[in-house]
MIPA-339759 format. One record per residue (C-alpha): residue in three letters; z, x negated, y. Coordinates in pm, whole numbers, padded with zeros to 5 digits, always signed. Each point is the difference from the previous one (the first is absolute). Layout:
<rs>
alaZXY ...
</rs>
This chain:
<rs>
unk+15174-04794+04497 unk+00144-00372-00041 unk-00062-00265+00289 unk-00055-00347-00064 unk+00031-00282+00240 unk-00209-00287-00077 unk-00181-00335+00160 unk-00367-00061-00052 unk-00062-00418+00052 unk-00322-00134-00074 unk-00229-00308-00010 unk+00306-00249-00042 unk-00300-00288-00135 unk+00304-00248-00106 unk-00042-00349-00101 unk+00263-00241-00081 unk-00223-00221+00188 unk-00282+00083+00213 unk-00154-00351+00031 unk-00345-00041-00076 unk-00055+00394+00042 unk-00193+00197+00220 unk+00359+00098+00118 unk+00128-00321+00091 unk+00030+00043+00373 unk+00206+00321-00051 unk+00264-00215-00118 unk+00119-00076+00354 unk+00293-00070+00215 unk+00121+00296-00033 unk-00035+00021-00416 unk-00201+00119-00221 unk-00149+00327-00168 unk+00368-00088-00258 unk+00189-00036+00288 unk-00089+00317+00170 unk+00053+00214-00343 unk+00334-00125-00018 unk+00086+00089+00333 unk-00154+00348+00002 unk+00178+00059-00382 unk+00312-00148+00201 unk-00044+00275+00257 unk-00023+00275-00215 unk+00309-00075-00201 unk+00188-00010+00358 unk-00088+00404-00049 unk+00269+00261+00024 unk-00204+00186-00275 unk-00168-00190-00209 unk-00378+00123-00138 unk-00068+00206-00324 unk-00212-00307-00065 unk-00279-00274+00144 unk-00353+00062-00046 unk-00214-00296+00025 unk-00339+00060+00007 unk-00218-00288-00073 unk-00108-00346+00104 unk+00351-00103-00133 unk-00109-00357-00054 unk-00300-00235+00172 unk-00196-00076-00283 unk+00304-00174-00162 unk+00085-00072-00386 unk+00278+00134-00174 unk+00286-00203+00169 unk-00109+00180+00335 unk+00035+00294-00146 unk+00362-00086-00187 unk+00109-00170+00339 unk-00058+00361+00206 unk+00167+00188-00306 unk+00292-00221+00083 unk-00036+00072+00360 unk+00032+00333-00069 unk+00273-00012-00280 unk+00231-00200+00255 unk-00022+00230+00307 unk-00019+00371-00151 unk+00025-00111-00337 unk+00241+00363-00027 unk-00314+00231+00143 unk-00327+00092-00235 unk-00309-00153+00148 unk-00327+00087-00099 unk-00318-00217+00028 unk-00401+00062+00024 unk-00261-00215-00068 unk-00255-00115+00306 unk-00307-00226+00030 unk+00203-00367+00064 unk+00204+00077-00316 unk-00126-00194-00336 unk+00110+00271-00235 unk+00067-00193-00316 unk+00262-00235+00188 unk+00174+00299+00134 unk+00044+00156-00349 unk+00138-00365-00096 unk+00178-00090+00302 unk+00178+00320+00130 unk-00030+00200-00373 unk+00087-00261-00183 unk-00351+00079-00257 unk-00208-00245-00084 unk-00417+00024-00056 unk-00001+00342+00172 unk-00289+00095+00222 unk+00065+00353+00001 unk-00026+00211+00343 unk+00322+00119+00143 unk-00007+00340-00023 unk+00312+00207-00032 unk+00224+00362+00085 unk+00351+00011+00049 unk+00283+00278+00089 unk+00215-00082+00271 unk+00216+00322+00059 unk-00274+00270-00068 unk-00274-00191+00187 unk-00263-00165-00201 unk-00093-00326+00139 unk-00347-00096-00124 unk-00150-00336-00008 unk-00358-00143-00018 unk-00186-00316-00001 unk-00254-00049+00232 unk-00060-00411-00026 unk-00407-00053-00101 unk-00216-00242-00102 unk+00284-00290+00235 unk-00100+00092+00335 unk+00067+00197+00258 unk-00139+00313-00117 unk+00187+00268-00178 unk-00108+00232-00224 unk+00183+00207-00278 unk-00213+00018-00309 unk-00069+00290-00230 unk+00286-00074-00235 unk+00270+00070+00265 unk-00164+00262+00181 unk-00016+00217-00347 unk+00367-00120-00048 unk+00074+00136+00314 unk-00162+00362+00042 unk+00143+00032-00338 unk+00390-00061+00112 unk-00056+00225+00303 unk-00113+00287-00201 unk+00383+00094-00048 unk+00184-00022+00322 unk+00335-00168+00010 unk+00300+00148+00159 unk-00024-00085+00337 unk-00331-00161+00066 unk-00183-00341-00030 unk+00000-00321+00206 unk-00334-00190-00127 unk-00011-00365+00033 unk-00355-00211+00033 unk-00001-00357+00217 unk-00324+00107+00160 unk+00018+00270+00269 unk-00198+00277-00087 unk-00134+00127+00355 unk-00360-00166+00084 unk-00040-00224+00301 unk+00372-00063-00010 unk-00036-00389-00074 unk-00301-00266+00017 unk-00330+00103-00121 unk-00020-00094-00405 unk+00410+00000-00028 unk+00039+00375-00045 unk+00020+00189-00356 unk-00349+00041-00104 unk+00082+00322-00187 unk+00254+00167+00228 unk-00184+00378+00026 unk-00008-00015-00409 unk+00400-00002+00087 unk+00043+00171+00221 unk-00184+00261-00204 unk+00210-00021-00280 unk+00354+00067+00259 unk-00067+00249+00175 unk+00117+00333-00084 unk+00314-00167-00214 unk+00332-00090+00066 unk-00103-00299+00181 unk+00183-00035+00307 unk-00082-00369+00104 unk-00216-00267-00035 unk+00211-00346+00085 unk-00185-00315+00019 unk-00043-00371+00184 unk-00301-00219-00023 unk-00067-00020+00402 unk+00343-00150+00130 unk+00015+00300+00251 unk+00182+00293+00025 unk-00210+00338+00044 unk+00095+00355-00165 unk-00245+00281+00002 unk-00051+00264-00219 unk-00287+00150-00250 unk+00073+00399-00015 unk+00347+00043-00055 unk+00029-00353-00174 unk+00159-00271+00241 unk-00147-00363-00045 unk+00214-00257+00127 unk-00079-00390+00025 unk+00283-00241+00048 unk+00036-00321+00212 unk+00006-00313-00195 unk+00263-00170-00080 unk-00128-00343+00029 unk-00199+00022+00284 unk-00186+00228+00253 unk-00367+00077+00061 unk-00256+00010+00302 unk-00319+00077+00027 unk-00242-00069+00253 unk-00376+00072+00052 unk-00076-00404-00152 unk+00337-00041-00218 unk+00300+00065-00188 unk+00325-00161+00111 unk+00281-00058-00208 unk+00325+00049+00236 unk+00369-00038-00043 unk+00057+00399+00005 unk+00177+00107-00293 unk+00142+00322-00112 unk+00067+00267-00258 unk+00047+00419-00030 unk+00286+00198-00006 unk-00118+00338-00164 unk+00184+00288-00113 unk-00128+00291-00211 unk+00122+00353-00069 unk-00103+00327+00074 unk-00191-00011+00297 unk-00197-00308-00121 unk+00026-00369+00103 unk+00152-00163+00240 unk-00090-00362+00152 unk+00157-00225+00236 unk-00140-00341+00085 unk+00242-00327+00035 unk-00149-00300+00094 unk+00069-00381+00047 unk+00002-00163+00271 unk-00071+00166+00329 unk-00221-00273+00155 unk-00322-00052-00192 unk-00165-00352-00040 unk-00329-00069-00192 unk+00067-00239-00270 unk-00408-00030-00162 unk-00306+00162+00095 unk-00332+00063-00216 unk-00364+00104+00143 unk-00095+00371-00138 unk-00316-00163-00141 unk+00169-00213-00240 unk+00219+00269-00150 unk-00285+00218-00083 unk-00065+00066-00365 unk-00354+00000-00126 
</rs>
């Protein structure tokens, strides 16, 4: 069976100017959400191997328009413009400006849902941005798409892809996926061999059966919760994962080493009705 080397980023929330947003104080003296993509990307190409690919798994852009979107595809493009990256949709992404900005098509509202080959493994993507806020869901189109893709196994197993972690209790109370048994129903007992998501801007791997689910640090900034709020902090960070026969493999790098909270909000206000 192949390996495959690859780096999972996620929750990048670019701007090419965070004035005026709810970010605005993460664009600090030490840069911004931009600024620390570039220097992770930056990092990466200073590999000895470089990946199979990039997964990026949602929350690519904060509620931006379709410059935001063009302005992190030429991010990308200048810094590992030679590996394949691969992007998910999450809950701060406005879905028609992606499909303009980063796809180039215009007046398209259509979810982001999509499989591709990489070596025998089939990488599987889905959408789980709802109703703009912070809950995800996947909705019955996608979920039909999906058990229906997984009835024939690819070569060497699949790596799904959804923004939203799947476990329960894993992030703030009305931020989870609302319909995360109904997938976890539909992977088990398949080739699945991961889950890989972001959403929570904190690292944590644990497993569901044999399937490992794995949430990455984000890359724009770091999370804390306390019993009265959530801070924003200046902890960054992305996964190194590997995959082949013995299943996957994940290694956390983060940015910097000393942590400093950079916002804070009460758990009452972020709670959804």
């Amino acid at each position: 069976m192949t390996k495959i080397n690859f780096v999972h980023l996620t929750d990048t929330h670019i701007l090419q100017n965070y004035k005026g947003s709810l970010l605005e104080k993460v664009d600090g003296p030490n840069g911004n959400p931009s600024d620390f993509l570039m220097k992770i990307l930056a990092n990466i190409k200073s590999f000895t191997q470089m990946p199979d690919f990039i997964l990026v798994s949602g929350d690519l852009v904060h509620e931006g328009n379709a410059s935001d979107y063009a302005h992190l595809k030429q991010i990308i493009e200048e810094y590992v413009g030679d590996i394949p990256v691969y992007t998910a949709l999450g809950n701060h992404d406005i879905t028609a400006a992606y499909w303009e900005g980063y796809e180039g098509k215009a007046n398209c509202s259509d979810h982001l849902f999509y499989e591709k080959d990489i070596n025998g493994y089939r990488l599987i993507v889905l959408d789980s941005s709802h109703d703009h806020s912070g809950v995800g869901m996947i909705d019955a189109k996608q979920l039909e798409w999906l058990e229906n893709v997984l009835k024939t196994p690819s070569e060497n197993g699949s790596l799904l892809v959804i923004h939203h972690p799947l476990e329960a209790g894993e992030v703030i109370d009305g931020h989870a996926l609302t319909n995360s048994q109904e997938v976890l129903n539909i992977i088990q007992d398949t080739d699945v061999i991961a889950v890989l998501s972001g959403h929570t801007h904190q690292n944590k791997v644990s497993s569901y059966g044999d399937i490992l689910l794995s949430t990455a640090d984000g890359t724009a900034f770091g999370v804390a919760v306390t019993n009265e709020s959530m801070q924003l902090n200046d902890r960054t960070g992305y996964s190194l994962c590997s995959v082949d026969k013995n299943g996957l493999a994940v290694q956390t790098v983060r940015f910097p080493d000393e942590i400093n909270t950079i916002l804070s909000f009460s758990l009452q206000a972020l709670q959804h009705n």
